[in-house]
PAZA-773301 format. One record per residue (C-alpha): residue in one letter; x, y, z; residue number from 1. Coordinates in nm, 4 decimals, padded with zeros to 6 digits. Example, Ala and Ser with C-alpha at 12.3 -4.5 7.8 and 13.67 -1.06 7.14 Angstrom:
<atoms>
  residuo      east     north        up  num
        A   01.2300  -00.4500   00.7800    1
        S   01.3670  -00.1060   00.7140    2
</atoms>
This chain:
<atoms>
  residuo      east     north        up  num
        X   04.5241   03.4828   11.6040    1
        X   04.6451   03.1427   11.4333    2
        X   04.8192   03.2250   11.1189    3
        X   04.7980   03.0188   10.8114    4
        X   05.1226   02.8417   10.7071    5
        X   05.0797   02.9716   10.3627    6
        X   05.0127   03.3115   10.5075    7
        X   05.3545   03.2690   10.7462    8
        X   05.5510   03.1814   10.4738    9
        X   05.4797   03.4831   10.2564   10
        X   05.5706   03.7267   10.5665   11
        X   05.8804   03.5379   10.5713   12
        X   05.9027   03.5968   10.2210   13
        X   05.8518   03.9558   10.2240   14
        X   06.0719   03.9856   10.5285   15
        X   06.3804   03.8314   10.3563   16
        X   06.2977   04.0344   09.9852   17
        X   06.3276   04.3750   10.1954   18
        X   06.5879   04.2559   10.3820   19
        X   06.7845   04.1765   10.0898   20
        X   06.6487   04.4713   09.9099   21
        X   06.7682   04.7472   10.1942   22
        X   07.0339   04.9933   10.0928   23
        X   07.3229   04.8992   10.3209   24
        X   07.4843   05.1472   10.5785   25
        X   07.7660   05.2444   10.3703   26
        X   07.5838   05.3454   10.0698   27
        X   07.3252   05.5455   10.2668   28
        X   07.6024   05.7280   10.4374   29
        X   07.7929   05.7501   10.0748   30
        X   07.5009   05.9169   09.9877   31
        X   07.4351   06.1443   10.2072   32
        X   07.8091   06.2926   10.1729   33
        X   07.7746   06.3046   09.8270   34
        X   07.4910   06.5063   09.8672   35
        X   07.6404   06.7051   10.1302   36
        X   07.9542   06.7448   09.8740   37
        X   07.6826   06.9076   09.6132   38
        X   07.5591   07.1180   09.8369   39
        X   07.9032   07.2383   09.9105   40
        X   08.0147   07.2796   09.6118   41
        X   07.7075   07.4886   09.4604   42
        X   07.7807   07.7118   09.7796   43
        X   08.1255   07.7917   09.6385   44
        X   08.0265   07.8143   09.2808   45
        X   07.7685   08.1122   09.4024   46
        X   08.0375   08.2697   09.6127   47
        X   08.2539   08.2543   09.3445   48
        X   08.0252   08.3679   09.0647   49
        X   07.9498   08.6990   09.3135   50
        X   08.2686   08.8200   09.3836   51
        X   08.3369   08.7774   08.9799   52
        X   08.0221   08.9615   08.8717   53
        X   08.0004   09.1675   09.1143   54
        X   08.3132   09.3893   09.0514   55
        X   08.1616   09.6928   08.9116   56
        X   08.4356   09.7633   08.7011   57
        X   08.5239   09.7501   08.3088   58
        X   08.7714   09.5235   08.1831   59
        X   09.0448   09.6258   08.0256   60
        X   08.9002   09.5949   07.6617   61
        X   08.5949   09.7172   07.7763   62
        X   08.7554   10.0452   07.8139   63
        X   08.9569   09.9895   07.4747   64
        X   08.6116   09.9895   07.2730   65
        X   08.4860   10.2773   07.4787   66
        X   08.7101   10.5453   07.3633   67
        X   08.8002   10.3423   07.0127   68
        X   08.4417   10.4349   06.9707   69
        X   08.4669   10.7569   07.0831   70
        X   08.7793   10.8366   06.8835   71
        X   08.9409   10.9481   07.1620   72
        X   09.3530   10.8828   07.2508   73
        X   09.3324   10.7840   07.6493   74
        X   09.5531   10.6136   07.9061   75
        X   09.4864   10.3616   08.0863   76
        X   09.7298   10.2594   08.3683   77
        X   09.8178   10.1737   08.7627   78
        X   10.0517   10.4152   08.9799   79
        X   10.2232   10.2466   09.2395   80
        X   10.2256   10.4210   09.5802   81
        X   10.4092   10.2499   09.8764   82
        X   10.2640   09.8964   09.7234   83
        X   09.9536   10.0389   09.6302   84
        X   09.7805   10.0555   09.3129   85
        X   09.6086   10.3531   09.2680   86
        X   09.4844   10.2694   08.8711   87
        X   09.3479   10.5733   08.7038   88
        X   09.2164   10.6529   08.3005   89
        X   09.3376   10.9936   08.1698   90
        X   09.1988   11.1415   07.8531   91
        X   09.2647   11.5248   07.7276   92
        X   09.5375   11.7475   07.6043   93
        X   09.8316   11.7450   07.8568   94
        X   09.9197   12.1355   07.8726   95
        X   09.5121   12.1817   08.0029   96
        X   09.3767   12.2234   08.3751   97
        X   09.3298   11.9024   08.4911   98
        X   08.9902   11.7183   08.6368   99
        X   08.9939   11.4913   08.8931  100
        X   08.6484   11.2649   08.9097  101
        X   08.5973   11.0511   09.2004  102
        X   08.3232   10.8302   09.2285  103
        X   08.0869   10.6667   09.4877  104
        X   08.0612   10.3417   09.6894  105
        X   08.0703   10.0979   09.5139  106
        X   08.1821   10.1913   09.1902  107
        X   08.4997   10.2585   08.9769  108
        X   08.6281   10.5091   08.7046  109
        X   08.3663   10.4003   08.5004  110
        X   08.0981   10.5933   08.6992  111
        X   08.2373   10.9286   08.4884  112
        X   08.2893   10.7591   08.1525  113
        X   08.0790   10.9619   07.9541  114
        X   08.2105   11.2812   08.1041  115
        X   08.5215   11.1252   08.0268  116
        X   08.4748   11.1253   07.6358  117
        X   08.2705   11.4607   07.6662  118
        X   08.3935   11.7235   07.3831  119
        X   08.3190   12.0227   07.6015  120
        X   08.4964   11.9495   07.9104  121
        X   08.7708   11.8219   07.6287  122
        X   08.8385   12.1793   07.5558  123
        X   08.8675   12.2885   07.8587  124
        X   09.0340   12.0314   08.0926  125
        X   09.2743   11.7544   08.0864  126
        X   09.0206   11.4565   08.2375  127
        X   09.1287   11.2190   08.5293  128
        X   08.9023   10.9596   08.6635  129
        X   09.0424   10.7505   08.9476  130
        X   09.0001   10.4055   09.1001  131
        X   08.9167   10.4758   09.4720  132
        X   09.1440   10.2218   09.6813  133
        X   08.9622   09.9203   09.7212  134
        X   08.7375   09.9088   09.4051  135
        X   08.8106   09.9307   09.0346  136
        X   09.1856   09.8166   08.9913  137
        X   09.3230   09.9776   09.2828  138
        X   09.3466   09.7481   09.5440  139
        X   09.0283   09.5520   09.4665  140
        X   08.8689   09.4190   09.7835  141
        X   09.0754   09.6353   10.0612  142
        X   08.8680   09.9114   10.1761  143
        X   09.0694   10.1729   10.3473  144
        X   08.9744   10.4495   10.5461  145
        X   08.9184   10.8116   10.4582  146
        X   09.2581   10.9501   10.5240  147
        X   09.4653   10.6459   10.3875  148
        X   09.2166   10.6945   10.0464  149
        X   09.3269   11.0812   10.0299  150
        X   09.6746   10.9996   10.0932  151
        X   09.7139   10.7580   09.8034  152
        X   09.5248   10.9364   09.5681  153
        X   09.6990   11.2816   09.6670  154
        X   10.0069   11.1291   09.5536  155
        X   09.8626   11.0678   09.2157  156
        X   09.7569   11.4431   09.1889  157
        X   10.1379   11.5006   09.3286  158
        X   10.2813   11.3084   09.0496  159
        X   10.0259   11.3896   08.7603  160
        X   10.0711   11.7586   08.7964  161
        X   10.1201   11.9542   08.5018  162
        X   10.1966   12.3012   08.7086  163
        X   09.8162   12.3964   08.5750  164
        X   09.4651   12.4683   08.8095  165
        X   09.3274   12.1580   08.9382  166
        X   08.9321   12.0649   09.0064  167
        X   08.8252   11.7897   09.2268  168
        X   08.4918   11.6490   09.1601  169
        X   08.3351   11.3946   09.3525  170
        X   07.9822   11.1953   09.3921  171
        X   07.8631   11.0419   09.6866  172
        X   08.1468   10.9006   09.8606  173
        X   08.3615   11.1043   09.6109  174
        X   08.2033   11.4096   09.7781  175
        X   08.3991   11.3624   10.1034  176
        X   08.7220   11.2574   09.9622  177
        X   08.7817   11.5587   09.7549  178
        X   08.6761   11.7712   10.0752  179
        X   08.9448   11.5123   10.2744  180
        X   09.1891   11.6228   09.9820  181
        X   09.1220   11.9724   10.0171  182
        X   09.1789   12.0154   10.4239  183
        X   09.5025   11.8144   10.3436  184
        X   09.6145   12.0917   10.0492  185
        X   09.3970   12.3755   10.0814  186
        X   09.6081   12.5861   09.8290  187
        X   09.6336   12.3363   09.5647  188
        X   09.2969   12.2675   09.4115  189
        X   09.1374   12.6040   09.2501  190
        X   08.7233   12.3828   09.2621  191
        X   08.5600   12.1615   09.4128  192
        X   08.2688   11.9926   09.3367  193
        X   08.0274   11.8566   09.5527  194
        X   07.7506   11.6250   09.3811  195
        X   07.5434   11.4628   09.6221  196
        X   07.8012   11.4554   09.9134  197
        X   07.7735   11.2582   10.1973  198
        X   08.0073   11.4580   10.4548  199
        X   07.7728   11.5768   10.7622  200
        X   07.9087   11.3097   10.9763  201
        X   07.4950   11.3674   11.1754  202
        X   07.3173   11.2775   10.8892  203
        X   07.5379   10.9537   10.8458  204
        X   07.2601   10.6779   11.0147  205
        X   07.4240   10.4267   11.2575  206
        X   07.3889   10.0812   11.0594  207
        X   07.4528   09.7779   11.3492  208
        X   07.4196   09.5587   11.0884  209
        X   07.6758   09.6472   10.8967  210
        X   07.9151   09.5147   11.1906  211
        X   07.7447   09.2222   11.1553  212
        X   07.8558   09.1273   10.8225  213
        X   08.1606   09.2837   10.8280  214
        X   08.3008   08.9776   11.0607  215
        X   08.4742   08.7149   10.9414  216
        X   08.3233   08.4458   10.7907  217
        X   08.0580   08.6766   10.7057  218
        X   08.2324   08.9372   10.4973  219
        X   08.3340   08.6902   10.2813  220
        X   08.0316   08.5806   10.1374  221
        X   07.9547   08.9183   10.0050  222
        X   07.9527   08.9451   09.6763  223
        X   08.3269   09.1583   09.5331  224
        X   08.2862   09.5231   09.5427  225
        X   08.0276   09.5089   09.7621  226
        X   08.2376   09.3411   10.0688  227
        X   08.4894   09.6950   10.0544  228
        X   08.2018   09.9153   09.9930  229
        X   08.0361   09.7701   10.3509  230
        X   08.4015   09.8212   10.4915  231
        X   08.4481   10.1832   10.4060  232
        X   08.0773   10.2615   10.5287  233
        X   08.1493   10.1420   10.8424  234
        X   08.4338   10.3675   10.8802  235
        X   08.2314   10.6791   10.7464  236
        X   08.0449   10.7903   11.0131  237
        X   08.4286   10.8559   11.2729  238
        X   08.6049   10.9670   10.9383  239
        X   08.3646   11.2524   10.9010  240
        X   08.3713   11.3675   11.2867  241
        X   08.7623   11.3639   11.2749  242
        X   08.7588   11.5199   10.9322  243
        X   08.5042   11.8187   11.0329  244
        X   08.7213   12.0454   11.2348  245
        X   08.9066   12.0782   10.9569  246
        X   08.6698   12.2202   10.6812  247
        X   08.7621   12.5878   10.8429  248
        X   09.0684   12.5392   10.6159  249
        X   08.9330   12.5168   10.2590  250
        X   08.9347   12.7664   10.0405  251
        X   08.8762   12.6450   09.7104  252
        X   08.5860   12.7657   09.4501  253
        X   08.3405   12.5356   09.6005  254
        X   08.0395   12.4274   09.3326  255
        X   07.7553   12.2031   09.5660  256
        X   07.4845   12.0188   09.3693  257
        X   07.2237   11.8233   09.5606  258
        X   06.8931   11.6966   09.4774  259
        X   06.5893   11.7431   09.7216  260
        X   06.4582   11.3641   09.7300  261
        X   06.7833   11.1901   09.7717  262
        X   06.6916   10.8908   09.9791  263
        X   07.0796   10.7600   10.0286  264
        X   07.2622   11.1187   10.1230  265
        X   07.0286   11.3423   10.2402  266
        X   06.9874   11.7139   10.1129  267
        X   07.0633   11.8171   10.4890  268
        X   07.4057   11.7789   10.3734  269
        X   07.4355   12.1422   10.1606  270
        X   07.3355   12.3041   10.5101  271
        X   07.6020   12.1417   10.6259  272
        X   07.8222   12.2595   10.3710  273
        X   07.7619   12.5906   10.3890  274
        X   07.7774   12.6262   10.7360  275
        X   08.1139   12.4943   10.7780  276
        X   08.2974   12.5757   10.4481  277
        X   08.3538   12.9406   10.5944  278
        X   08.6665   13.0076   10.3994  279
        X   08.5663   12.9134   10.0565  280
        X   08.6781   13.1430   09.8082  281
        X   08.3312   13.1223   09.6745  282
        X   08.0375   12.8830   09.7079  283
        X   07.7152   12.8109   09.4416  284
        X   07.4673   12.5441   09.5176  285
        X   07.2507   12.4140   09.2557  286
        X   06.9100   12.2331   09.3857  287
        X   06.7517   11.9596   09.1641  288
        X   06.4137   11.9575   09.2782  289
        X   06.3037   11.6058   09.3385  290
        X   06.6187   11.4325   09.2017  291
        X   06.7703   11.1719   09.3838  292
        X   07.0868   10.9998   09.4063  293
        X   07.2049   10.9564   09.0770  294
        X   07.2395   11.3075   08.9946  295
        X   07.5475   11.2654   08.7670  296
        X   07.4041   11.0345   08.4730  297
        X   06.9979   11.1372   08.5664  298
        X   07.1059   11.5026   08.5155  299
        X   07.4302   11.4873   08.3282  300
        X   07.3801   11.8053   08.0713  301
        X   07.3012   12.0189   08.3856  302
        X   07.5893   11.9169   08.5877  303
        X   07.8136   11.9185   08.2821  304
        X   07.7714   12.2240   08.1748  305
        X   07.8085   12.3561   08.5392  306
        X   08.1294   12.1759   08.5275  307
        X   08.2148   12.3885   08.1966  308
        X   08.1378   12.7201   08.3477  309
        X   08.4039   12.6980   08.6095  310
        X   08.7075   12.9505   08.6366  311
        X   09.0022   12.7892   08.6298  312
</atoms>
């Protein structure tokens, strides 16, 4: 094909105008960095913004305007045991029988705040709600296992005690930490209160995942009181098997309260109970038909006042 020269020289023109119109080597590759950098940095922002948000806990003011509202004198501290902070929020008269609630995974004091501020368990207890290790203010972040929990927060009971009856109440993951505490003192707590328990080590499902993203780099990325929530559930499971021999030993007032279509601990678990608690002083189990998990705010006047009818 014979070219024109008018048609050759506008290919050379257009050849030179990209040439001398192409983004040069180093500003392609400045680019690309710069969008790498971006990406980067919107990846730690999101981390970041997680483990922030995702505490599941109430500032410090938060609780202020709580029980301002409420009217109600409280106190709101952090005991130290061996270098760890067990933080805890104490409301009541100090010459009553004192209340211990222990909440789930995740979670924090918070989880009992209402019951905190309630004006008939004010008359007859002196309320405790604890930080588990690991969530709230104690520890935030370092999961520990089931015994190393029990032995922390017995020392709080140790060093709150007022020479009065004590009750233990606990939800989910509460529920086998105040039956840990019980094996480990069986003649110091007078009831114990079971709501939606997860302590039949059987009905505990293996999770393989949950090794998964318990490795490092992966733990990291989830989001704050989720990443020692994952940490103590992978423990559960060999905490309850070593804990179960030792059930025998209770012999507490024992108070269960399960509901039938729990999909996270499974209503197997009062068989459980009452199978191996064979020493409790005395045992009541109240079924919630179709109730699930979140028995203690879906269903609070009925475990309240359940609460209220205790001996102590």
């Amino acid at each position: 094909m014979i070219f024109s020269r008018e048609r050759c020289k506008a290919k050379n023109w257009l050849f030179l105008s990209k040439k001398m119109t192409a983004t040069p080597p180093d500003v392609k590759k400045g680019k690309r960095f710069k969008k790498r950098y971006i990406v980067y940095g919107l990846f730690i922002a999101y981390v970041v913004m997680c483990q922030s948000c995702m505490t599941m806990r109430s500032t410090k003011q938060e609780a202020k305007q709580f029980f301002d509202s409420a009217k109600l004198t409280y106190t709101d501290t952090t005991f130290d045991i061996g270098g760890h902070d067990i933080h805890y929020i104490l409301t009541g008269k100090k010459d009553l029988p004192t209340l211990y609630f222990i909440h789930g995974s995740p979670g924090s004091w918070n989880a009992f705040q209402d019951y905190m501020k309630d004006s008939l368990l004010l008359k007859k207890f002196r309320l405790v709600a604890v930080d588990r290790p690991g969530f709230g203010y104690s520890d935030f972040g370092n999961a520990e296992d089931l015994e190393t929990q029990c032995t922390q927060i017995s020392a709080l009971i140790r060093f709150l005690d007022n020479k009065k009856t004590i009750t233990l109440v606990g939800h989910s993951l509460g529920g086998p930490v105040v039956v840990k505490l019980a094996t480990m003192h069986p003649d110091r707590y007078k009831n114990l209160v079971i709501l939606a328990g997860s302590v039949d080590p059987k009905a505990e499902t293996p999770e393989k995942w949950r090794a998964v993203i318990k490795a490092v780099p992966l733990r990291f990325l989830i989001p704050g009181a989720l990443r020692a929530s994952n940490d103590e559930l992978w423990y559960l499971k060999k905490d309850l098997y070593k804990m179960q021999p030792d059930l025998k030993n209770i012999n507490s007032d024992v108070l269960i309260v399960h509901g039938t279509k729990d999909p996270l601990v499974p209503y197997s678990n009062v068989a459980f109970l009452k199978f191996e608690l064979v020493n409790a002083r005395s045992m009541k189990v109240i079924t919630i038909e179709n109730a699930n998990h979140f028995i203690p705010w879906e269903h609070y006047d009925e475990i309240r006042d359940a609460i209220f009818k205790l001996k102590v």
